[in-house]
Predicted model as a PDB file, atoms N, CA, C, CB and O in Angstrom, pLDDT in the B-factor column:
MODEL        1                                                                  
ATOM      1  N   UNK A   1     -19.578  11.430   4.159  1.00 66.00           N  
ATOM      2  CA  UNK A   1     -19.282  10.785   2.889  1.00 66.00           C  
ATOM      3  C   UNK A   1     -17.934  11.260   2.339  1.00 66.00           C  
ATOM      4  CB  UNK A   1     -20.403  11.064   1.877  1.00 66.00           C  
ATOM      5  O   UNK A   1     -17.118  10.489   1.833  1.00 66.00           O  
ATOM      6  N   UNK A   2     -17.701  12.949   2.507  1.00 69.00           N  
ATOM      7  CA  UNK A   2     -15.868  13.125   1.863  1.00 69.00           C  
ATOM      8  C   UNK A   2     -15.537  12.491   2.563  1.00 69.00           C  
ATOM      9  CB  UNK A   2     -14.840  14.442   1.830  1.00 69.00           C  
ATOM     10  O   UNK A   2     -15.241  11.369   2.152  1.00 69.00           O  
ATOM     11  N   UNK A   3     -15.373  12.768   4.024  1.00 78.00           N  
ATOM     12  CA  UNK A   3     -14.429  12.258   4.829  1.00 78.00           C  
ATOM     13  C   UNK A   3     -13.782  10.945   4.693  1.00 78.00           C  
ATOM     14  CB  UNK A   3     -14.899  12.300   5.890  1.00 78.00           C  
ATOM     15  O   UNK A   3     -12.601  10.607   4.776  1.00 78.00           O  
ATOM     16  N   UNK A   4     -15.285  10.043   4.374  1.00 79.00           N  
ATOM     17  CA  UNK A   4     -14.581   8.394   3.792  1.00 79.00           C  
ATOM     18  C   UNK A   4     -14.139   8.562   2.877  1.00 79.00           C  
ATOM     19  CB  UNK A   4     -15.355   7.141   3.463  1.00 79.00           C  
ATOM     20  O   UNK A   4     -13.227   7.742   2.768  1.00 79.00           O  
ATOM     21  N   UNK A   5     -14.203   9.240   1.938  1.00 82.00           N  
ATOM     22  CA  UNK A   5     -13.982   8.884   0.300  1.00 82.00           C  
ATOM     23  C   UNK A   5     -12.443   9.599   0.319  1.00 82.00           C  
ATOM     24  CB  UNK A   5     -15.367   9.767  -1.052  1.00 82.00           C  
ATOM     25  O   UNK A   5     -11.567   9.270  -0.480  1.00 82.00           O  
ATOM     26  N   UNK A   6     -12.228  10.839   1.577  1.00 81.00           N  
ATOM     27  CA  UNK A   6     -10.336  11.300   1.749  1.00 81.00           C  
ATOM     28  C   UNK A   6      -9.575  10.011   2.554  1.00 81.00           C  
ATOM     29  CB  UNK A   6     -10.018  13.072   3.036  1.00 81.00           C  
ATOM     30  O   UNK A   6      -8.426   9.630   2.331  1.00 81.00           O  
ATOM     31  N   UNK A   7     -10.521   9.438   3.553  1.00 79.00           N  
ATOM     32  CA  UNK A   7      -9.307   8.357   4.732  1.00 79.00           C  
ATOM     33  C   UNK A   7      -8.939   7.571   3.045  1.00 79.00           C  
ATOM     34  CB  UNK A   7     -10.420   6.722   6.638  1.00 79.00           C  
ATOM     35  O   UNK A   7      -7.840   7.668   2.499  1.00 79.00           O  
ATOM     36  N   UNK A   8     -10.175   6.797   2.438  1.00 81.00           N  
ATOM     37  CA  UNK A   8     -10.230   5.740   1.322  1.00 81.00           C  
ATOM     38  C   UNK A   8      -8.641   5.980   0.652  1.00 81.00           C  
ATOM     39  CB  UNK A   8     -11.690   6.065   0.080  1.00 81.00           C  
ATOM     40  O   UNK A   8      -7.602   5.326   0.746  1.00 81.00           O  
ATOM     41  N   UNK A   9      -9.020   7.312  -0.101  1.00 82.00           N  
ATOM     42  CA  UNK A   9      -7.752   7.756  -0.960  1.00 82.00           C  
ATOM     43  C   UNK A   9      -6.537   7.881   0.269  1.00 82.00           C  
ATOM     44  CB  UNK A   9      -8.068   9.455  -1.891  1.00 82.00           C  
ATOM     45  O   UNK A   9      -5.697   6.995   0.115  1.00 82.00           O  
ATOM     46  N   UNK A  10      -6.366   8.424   0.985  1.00 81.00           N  
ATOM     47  CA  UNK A  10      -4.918   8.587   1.373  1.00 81.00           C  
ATOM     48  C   UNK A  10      -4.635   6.945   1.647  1.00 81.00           C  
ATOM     49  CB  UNK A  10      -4.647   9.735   2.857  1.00 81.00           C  
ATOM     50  O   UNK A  10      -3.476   6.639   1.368  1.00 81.00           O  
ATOM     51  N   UNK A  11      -5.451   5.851   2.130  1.00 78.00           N  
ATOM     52  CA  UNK A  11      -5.053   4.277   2.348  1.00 78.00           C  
ATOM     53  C   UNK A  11      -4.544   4.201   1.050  1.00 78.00           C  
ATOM     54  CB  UNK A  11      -6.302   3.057   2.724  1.00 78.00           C  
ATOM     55  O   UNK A  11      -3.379   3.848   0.864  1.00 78.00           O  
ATOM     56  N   UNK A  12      -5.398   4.536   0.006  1.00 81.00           N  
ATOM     57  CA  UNK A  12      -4.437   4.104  -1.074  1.00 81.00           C  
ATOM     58  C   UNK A  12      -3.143   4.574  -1.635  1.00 81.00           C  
ATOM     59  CB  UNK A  12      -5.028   4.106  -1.972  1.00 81.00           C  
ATOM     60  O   UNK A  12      -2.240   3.906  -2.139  1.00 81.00           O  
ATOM     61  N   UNK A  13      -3.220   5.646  -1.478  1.00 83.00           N  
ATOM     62  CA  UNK A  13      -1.696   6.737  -1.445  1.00 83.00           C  
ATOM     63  C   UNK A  13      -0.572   5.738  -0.791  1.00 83.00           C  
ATOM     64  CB  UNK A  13      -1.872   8.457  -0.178  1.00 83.00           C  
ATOM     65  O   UNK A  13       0.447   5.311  -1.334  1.00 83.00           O  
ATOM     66  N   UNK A  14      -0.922   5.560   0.166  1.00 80.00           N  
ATOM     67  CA  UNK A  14      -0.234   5.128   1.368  1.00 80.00           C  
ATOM     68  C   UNK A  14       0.239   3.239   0.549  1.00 80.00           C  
ATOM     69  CB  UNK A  14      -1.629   5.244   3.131  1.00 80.00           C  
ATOM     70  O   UNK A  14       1.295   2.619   0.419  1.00 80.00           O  
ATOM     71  N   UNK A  15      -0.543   3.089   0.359  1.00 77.00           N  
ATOM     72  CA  UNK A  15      -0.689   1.573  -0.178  1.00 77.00           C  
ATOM     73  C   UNK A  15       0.398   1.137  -1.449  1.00 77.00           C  
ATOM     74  CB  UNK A  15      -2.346   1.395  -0.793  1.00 77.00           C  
ATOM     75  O   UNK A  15       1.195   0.198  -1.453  1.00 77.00           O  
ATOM     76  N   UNK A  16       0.111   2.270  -2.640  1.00 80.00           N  
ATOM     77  CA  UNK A  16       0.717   2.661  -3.453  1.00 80.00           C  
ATOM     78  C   UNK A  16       1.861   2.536  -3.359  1.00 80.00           C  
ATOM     79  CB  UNK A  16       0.481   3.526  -3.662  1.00 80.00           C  
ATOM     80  O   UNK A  16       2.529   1.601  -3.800  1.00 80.00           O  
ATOM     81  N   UNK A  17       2.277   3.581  -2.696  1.00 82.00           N  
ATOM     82  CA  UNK A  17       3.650   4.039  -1.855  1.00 82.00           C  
ATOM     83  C   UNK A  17       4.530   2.770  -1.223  1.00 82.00           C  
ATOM     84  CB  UNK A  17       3.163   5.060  -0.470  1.00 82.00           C  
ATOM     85  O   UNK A  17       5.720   2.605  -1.492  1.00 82.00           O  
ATOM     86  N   UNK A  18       4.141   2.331  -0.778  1.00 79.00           N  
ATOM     87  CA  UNK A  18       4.615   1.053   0.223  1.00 79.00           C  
ATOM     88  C   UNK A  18       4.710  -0.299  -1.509  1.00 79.00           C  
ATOM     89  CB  UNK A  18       2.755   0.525   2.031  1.00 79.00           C  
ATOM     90  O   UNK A  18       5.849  -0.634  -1.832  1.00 79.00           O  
ATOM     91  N   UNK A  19       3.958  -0.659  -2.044  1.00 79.00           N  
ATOM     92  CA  UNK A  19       4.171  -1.254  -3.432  1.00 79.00           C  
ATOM     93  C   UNK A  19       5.066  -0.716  -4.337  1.00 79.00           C  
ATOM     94  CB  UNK A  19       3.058  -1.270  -4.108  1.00 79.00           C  
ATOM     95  O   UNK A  19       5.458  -1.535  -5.168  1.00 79.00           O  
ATOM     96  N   UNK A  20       5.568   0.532  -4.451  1.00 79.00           N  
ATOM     97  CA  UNK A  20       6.302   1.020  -5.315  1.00 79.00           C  
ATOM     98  C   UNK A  20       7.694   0.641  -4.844  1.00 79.00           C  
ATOM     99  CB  UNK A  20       6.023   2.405  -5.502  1.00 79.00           C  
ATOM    100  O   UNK A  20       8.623   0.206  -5.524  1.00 79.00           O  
ATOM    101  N   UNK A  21       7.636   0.975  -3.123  1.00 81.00           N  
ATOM    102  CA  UNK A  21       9.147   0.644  -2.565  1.00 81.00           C  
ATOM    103  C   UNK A  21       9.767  -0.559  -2.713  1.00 81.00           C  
ATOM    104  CB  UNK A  21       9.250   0.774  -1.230  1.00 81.00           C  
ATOM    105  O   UNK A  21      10.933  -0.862  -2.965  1.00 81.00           O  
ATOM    106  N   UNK A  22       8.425  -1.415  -2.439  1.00 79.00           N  
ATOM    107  CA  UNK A  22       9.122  -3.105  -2.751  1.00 79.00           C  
ATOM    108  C   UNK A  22       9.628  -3.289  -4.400  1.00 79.00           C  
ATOM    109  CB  UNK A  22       7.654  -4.543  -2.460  1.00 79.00           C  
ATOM    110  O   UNK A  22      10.500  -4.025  -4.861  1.00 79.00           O  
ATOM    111  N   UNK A  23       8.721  -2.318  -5.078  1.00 79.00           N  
ATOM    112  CA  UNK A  23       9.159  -2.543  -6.418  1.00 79.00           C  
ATOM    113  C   UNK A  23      10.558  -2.500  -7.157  1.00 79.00           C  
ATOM    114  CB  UNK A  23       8.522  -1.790  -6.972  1.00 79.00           C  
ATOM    115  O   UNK A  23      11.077  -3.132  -8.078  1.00 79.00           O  
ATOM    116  N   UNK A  24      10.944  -1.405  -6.281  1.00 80.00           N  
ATOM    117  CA  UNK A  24      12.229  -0.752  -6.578  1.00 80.00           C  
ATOM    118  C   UNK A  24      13.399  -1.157  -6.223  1.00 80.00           C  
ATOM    119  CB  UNK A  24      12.260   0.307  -6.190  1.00 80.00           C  
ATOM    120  O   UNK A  24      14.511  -0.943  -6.706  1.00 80.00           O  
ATOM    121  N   UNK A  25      12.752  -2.289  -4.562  1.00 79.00           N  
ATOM    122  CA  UNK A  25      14.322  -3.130  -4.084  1.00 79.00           C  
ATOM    123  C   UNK A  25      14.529  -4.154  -4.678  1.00 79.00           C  
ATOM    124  CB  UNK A  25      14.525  -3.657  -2.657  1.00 79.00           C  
ATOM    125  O   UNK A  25      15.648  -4.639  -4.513  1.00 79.00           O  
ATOM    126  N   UNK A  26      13.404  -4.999  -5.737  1.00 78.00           N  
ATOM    127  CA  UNK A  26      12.861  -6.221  -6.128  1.00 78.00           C  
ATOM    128  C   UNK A  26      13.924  -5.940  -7.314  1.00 78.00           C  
ATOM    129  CB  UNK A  26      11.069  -6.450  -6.377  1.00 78.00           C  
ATOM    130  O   UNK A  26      14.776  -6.802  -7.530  1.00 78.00           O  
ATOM    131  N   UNK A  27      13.893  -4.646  -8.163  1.00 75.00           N  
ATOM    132  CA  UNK A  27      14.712  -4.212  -9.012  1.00 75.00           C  
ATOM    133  C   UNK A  27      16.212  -4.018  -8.448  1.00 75.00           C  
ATOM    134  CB  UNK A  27      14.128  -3.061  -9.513  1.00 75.00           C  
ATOM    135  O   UNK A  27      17.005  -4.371  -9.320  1.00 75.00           O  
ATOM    136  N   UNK A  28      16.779  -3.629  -7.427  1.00 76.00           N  
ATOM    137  CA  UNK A  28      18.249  -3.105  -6.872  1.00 76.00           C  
ATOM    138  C   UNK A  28      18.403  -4.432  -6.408  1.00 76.00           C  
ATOM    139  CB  UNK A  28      18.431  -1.743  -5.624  1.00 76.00           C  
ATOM    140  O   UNK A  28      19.628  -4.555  -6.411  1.00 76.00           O  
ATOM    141  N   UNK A  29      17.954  -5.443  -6.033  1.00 78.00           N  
ATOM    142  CA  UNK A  29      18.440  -7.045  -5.633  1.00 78.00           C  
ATOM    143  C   UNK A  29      18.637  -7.707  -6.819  1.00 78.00           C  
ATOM    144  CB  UNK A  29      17.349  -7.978  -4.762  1.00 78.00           C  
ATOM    145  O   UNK A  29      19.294  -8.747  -6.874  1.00 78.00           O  
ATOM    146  N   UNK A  30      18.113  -7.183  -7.788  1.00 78.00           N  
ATOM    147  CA  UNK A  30      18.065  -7.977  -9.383  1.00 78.00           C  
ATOM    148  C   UNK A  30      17.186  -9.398  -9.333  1.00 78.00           C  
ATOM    149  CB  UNK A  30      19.857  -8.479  -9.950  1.00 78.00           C  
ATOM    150  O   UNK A  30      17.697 -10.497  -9.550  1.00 78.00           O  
ATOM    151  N   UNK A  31      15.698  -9.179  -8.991  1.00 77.00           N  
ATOM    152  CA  UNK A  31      14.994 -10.332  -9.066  1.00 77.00           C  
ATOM    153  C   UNK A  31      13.589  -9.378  -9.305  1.00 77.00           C  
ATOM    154  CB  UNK A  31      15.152 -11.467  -7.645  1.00 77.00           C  
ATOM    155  O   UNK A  31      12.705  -9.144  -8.481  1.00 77.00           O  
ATOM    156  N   UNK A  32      13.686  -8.966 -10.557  1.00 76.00           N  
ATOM    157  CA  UNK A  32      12.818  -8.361 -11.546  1.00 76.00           C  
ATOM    158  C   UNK A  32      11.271  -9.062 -11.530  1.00 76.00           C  
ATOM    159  CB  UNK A  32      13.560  -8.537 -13.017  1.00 76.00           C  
ATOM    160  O   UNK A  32      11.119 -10.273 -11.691  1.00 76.00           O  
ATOM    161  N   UNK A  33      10.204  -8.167 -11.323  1.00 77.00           N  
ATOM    162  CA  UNK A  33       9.193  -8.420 -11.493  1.00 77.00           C  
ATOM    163  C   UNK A  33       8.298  -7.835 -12.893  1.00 77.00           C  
ATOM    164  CB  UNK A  33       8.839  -8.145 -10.356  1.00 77.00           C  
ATOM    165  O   UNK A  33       8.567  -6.733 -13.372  1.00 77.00           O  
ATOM    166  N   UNK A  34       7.473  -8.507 -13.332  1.00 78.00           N  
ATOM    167  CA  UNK A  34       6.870  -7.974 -14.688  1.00 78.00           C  
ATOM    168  C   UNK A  34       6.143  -6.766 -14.088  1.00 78.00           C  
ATOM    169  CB  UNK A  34       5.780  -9.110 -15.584  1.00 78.00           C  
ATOM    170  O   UNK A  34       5.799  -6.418 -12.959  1.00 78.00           O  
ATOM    171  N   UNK A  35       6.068  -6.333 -15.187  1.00 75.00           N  
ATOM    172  CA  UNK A  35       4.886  -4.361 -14.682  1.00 75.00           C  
ATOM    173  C   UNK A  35       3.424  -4.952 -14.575  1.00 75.00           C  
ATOM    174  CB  UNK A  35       4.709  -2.565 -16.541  1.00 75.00           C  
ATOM    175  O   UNK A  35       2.682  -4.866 -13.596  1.00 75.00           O  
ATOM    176  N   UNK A  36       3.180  -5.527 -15.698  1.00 82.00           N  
ATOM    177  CA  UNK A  36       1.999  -6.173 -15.163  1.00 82.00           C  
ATOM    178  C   UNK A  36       1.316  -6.711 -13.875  1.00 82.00           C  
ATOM    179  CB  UNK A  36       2.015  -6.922 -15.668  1.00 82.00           C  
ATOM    180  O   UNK A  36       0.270  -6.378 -13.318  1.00 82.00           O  
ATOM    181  N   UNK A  37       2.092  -7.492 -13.635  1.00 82.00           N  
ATOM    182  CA  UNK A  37       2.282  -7.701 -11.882  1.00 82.00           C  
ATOM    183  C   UNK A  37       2.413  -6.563 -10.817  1.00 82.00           C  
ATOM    184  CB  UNK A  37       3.610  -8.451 -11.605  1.00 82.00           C  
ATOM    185  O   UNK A  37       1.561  -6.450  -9.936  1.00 82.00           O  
ATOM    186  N   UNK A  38       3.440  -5.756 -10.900  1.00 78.00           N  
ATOM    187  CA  UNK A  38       3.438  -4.823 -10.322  1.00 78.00           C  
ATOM    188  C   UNK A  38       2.617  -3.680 -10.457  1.00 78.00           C  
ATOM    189  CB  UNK A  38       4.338  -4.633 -10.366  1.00 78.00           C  
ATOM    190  O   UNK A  38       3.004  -2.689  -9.837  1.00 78.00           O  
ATOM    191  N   UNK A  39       1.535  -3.573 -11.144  1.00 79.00           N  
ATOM    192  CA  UNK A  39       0.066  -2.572 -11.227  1.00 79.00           C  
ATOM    193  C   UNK A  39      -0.417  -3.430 -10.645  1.00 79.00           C  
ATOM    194  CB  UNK A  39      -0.806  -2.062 -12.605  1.00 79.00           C  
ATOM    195  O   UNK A  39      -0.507  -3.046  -9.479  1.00 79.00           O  
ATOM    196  N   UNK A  40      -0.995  -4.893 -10.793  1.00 84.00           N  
ATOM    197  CA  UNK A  40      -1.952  -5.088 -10.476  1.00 84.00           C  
ATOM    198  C   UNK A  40      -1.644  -5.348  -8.620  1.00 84.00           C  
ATOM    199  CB  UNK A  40      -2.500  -6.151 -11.480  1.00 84.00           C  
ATOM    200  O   UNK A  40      -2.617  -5.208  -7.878  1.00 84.00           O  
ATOM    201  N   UNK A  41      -0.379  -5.688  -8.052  1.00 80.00           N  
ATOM    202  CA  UNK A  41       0.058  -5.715  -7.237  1.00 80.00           C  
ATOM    203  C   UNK A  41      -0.550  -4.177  -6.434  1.00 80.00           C  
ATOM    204  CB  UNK A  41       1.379  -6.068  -7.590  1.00 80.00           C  
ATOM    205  O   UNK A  41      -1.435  -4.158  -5.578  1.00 80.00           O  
ATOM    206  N   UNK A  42       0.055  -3.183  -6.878  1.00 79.00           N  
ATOM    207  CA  UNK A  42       0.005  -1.862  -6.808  1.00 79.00           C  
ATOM    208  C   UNK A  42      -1.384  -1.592  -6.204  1.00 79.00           C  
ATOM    209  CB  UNK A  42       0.274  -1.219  -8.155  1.00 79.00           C  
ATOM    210  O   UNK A  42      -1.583  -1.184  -5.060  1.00 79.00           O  
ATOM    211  N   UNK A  43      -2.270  -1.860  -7.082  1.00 82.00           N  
ATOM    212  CA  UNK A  43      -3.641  -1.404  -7.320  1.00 82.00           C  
ATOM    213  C   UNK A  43      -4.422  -2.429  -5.794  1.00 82.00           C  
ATOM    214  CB  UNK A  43      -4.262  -1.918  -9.305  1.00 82.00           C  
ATOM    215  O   UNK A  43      -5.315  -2.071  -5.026  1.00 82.00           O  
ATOM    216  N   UNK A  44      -3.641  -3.734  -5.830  1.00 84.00           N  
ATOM    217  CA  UNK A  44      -4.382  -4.608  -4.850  1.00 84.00           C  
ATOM    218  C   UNK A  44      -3.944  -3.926  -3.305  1.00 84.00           C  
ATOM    219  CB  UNK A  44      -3.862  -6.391  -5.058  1.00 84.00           C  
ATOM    220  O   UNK A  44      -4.789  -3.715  -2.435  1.00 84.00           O  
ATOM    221  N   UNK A  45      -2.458  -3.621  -3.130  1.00 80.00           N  
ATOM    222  CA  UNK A  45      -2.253  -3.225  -1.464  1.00 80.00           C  
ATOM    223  C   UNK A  45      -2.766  -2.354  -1.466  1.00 80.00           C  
ATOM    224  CB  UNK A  45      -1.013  -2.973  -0.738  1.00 80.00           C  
ATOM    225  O   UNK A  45      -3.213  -2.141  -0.339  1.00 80.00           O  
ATOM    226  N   UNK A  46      -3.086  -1.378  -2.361  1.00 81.00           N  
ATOM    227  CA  UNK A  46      -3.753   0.707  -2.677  1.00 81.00           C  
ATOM    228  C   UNK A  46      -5.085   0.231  -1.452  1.00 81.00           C  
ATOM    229  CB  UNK A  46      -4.813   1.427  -5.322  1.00 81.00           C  
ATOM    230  O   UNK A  46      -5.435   0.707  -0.372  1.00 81.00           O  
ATOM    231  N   UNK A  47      -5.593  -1.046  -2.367  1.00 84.00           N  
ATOM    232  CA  UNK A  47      -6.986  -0.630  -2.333  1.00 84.00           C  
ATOM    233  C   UNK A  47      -7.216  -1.363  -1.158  1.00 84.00           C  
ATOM    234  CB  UNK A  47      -7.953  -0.947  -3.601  1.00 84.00           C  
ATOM    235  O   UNK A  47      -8.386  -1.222  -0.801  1.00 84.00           O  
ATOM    236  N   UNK A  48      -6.374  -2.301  -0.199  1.00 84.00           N  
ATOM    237  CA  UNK A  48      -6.618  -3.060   0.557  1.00 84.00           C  
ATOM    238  C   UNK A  48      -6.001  -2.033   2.198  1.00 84.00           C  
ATOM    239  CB  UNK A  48      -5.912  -4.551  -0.029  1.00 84.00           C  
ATOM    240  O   UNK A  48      -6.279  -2.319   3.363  1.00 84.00           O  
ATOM    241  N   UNK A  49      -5.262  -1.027   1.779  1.00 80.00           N  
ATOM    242  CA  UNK A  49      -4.800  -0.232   2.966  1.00 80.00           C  
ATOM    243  C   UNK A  49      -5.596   1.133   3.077  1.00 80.00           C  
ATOM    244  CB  UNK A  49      -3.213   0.061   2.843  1.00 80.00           C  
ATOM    245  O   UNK A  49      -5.442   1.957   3.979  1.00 80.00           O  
ATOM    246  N   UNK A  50      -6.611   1.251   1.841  1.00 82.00           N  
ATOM    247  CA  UNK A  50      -7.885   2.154   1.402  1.00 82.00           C  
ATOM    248  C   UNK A  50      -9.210   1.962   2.221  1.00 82.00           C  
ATOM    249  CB  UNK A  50      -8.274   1.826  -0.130  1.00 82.00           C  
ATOM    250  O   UNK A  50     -10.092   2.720   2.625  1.00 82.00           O  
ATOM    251  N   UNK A  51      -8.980   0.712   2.283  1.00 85.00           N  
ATOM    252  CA  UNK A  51     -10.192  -0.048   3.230  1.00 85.00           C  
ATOM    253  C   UNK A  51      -9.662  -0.571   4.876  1.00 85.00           C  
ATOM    254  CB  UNK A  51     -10.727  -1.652   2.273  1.00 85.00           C  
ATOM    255  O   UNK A  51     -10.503  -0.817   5.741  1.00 85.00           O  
ATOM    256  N   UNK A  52      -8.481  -0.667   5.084  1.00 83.00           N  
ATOM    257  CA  UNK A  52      -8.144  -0.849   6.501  1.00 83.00           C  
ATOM    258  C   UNK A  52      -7.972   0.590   6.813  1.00 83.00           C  
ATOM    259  CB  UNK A  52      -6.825  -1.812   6.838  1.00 83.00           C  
ATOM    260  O   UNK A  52      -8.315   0.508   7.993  1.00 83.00           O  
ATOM    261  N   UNK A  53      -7.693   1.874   6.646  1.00 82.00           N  
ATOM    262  CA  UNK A  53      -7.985   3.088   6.923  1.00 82.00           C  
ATOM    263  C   UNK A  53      -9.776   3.129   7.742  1.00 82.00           C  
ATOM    264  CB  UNK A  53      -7.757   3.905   5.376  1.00 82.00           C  
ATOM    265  O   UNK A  53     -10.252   3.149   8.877  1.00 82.00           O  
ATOM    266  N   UNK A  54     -10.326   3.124   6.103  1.00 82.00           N  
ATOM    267  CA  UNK A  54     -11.499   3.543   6.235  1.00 82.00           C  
ATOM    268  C   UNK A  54     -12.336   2.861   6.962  1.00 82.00           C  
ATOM    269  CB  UNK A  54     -11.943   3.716   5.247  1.00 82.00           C  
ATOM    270  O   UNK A  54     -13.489   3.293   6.957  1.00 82.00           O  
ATOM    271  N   UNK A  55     -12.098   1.815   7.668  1.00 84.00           N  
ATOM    272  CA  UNK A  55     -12.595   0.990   8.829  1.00 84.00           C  
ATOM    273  C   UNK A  55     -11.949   1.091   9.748  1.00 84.00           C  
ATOM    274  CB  UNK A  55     -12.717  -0.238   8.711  1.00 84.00           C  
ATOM    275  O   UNK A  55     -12.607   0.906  10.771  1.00 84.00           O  
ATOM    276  N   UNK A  56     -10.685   1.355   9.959  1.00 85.00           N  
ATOM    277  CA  UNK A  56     -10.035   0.997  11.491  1.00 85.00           C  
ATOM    278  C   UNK A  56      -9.363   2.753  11.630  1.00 85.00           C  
ATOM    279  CB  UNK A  56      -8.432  -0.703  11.482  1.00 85.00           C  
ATOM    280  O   UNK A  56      -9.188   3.490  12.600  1.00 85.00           O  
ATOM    281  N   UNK A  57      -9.166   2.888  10.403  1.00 81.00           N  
ATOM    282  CA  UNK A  57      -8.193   4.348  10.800  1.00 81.00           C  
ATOM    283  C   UNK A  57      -6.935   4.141  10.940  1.00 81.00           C  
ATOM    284  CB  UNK A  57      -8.487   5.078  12.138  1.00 81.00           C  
ATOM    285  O   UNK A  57      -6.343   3.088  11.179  1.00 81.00           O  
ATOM    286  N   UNK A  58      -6.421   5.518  10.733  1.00 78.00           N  
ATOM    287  CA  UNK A  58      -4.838   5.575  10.530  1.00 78.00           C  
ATOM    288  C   UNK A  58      -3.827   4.806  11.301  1.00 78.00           C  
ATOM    289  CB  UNK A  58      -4.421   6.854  10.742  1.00 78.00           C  
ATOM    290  O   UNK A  58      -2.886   4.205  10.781  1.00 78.00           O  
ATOM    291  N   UNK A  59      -4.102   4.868  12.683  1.00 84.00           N  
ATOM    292  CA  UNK A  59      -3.517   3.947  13.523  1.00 84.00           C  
ATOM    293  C   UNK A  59      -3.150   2.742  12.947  1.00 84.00           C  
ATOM    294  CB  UNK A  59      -4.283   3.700  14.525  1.00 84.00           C  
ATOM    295  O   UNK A  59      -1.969   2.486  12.710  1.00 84.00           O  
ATOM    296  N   UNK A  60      -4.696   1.444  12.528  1.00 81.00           N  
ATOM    297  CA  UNK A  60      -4.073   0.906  12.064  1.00 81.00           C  
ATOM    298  C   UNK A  60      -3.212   0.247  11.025  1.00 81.00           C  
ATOM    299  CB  UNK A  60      -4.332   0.812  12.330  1.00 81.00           C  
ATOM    300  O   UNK A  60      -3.011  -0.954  10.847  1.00 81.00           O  
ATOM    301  N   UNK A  61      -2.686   1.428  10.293  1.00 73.00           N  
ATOM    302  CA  UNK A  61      -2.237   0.904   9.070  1.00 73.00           C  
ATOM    303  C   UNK A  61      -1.000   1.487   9.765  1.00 73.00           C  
ATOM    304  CB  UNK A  61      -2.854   1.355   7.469  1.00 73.00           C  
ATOM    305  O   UNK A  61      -0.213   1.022   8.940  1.00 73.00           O  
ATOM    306  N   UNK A  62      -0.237   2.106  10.587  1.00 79.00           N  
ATOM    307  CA  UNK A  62       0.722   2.788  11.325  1.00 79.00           C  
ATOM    308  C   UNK A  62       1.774   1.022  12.200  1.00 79.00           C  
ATOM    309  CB  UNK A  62      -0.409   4.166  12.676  1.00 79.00           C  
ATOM    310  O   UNK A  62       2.956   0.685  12.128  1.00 79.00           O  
ATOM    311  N   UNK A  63       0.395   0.294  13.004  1.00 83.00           N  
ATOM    312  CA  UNK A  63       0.553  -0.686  13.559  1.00 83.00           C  
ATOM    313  C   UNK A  63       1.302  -2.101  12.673  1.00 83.00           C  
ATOM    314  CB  UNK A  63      -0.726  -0.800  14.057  1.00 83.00           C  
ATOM    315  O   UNK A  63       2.108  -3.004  12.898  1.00 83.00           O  
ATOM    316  N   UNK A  64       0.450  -1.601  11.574  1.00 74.00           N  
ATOM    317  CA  UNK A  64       0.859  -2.505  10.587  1.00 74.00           C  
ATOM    318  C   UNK A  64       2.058  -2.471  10.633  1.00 74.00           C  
ATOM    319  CB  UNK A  64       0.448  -2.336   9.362  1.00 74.00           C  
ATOM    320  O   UNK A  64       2.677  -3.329  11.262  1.00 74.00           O  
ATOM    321  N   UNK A  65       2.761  -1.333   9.886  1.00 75.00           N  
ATOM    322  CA  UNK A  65       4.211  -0.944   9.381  1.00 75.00           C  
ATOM    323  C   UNK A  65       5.043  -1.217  10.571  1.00 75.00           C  
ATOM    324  CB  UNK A  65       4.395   0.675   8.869  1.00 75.00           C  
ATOM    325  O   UNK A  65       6.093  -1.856  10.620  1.00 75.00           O  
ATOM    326  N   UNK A  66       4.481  -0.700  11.400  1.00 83.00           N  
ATOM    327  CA  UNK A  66       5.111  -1.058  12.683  1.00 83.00           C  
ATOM    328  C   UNK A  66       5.824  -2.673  13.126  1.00 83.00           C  
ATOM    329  CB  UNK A  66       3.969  -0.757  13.616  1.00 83.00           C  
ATOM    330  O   UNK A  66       6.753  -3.013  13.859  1.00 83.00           O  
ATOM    331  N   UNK A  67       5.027  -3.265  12.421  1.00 82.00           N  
ATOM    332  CA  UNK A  67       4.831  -4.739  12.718  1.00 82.00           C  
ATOM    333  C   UNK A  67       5.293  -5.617  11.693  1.00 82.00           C  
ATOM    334  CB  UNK A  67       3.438  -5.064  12.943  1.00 82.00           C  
ATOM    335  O   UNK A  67       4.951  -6.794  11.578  1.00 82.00           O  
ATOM    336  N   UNK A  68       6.223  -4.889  10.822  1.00 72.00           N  
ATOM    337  CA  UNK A  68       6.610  -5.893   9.427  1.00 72.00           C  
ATOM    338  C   UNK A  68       8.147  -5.852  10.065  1.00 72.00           C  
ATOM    339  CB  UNK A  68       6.340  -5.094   7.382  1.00 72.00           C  
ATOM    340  O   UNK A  68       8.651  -5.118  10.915  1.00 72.00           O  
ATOM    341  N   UNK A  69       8.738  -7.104   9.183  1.00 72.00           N  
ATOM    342  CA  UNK A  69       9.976  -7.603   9.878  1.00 72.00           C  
ATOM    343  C   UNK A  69      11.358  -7.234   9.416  1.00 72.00           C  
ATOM    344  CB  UNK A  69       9.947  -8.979   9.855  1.00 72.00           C  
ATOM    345  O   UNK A  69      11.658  -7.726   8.328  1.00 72.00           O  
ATOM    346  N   UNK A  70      12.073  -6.643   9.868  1.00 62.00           N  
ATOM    347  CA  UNK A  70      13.132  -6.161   9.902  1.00 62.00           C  
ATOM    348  C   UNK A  70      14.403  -6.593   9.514  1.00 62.00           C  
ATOM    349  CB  UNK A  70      13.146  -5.918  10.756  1.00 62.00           C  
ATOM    350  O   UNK A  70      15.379  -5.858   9.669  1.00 62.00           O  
TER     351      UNK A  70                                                      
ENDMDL                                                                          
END                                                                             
């Protein structure tokens, strides 16, 4: 039961993290997003890379990143 409830949280860490970055280029390109949006944004990849952890494991959220376009 920790064990899920640590993969859970670090997906979301991880999730977080990855939403904050887009946040910040969305801001340095000058095509501004509301905060509102960006929590609830925030809160949705957290909790959606919280649950691809805690089912598939680190790998695949690694594969993921791996796999976004350049």
């Amino acid at each position: 039961m920790m064990s899920s409830i640590m993969r859970f949280s670090v997906g979301a860490i991880i999730g977080i993290l990855i939403a904050a970055v887009f946040w910040q280029t969305t801001i340095y390109f000058n095509y501004p997003i509301t905060l509102t949006r960006v929590i609830f944004g925030c809160l949705a990849i957290g909790i959606i890379c919280g649950l691809v952890i805690l089912k598939w494991g680190y790998q695949a959220v690694e594969t993921l990143l791996d796999n976004l376009p350049k």
